[in-house]
C-alpha positions in Angstrom: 208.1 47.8 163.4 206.8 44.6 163.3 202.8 43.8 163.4 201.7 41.5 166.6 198.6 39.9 166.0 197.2 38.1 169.1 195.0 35.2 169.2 192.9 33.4 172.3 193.2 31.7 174.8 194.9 34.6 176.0 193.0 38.0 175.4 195.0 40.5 177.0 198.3 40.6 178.8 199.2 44.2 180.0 202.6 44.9 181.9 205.7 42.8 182.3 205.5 39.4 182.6 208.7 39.1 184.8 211.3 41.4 186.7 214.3 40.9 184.2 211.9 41.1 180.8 212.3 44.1 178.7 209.7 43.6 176.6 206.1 44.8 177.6 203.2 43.8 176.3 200.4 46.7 176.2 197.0 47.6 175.1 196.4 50.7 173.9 192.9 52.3 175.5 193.4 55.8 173.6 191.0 57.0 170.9 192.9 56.7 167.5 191.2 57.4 163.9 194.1 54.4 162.5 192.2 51.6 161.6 194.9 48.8 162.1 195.4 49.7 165.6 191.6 49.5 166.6 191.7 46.1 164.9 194.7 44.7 167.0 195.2 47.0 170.1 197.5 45.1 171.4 201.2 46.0 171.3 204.9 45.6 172.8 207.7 47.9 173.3 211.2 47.4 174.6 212.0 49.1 177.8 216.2 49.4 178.5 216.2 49.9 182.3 220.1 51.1 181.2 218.3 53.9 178.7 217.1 57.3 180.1 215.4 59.5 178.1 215.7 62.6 178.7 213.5 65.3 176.9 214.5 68.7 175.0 213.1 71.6 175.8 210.5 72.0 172.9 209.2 68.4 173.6 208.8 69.3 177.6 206.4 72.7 176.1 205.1 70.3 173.9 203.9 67.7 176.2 202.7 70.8 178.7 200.4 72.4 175.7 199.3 68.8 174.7 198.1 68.6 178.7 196.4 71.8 177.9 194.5 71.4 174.8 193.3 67.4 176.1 191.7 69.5 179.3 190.4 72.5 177.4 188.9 69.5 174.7 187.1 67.7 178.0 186.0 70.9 179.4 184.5 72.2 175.7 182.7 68.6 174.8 180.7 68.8 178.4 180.2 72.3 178.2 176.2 73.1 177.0 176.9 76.0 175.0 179.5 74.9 172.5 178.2 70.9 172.1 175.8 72.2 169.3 177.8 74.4 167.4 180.7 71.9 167.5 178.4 68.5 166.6 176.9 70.8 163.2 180.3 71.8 162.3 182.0 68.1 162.8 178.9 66.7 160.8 179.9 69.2 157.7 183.8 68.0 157.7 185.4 64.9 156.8 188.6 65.1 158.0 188.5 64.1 161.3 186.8 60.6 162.3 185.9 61.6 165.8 184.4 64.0 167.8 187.1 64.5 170.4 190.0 65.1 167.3 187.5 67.4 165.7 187.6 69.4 168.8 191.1 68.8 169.9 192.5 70.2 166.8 189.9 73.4 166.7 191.6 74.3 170.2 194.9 73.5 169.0 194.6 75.6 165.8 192.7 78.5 167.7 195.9 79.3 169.9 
């Protein structure tokens, strides 16, 4: 895939820019560990109106157990009784860059 890098005067476009466009012009908000794309958020993608995608049944469990573990992840960073233990174990790793994949993949490994 080509790399986009955006320059001023415009900062941010999000969205299509026009009914008939296919192209989309995003910004990604999510928390990443890849250093390129918290450089240059910014990205397009190609939408086919003609194109529908439809999903096997693994990647619909998938995408159900990913819901899962991102809500069990919020729940477990506010919760008081597992903040500590999970801070002093994420300080002694260096694996993960972030708290939140720290976490995320201690939930996903644990089921």
């Amino acid at each position: 895939m080509a790399k986009v890098i955006y320059i001023d005067p415009i900062k941010s476009v999000s969205g299509k820019l026009a009914k008939k466009h296919c192209v989309v012009y995003n910004v990604r908000q999510a928390v990443t560990n890849n250093e390129d794309m918290i450089r240059n958020p910014n990205y397009t993608s190609y939408r086919d109106p003609n194109k529908k995608i439809k999903l096997t049944a693994n990647q619909r469990q998938w995408n159900q157990r990913f819901g899962e573990i991102c809500s069990a992840t919020r729940i477990r960073l506010m919760s008081p009784e597992y903040i500590n233990t999970d801070r002093a174990e994420f300080a002694k790793q260096t694996k993960y860059k972030t708290l939140w994949a720290f976490v995320f993949n201690k939930i996903k490994n644990e089921e």
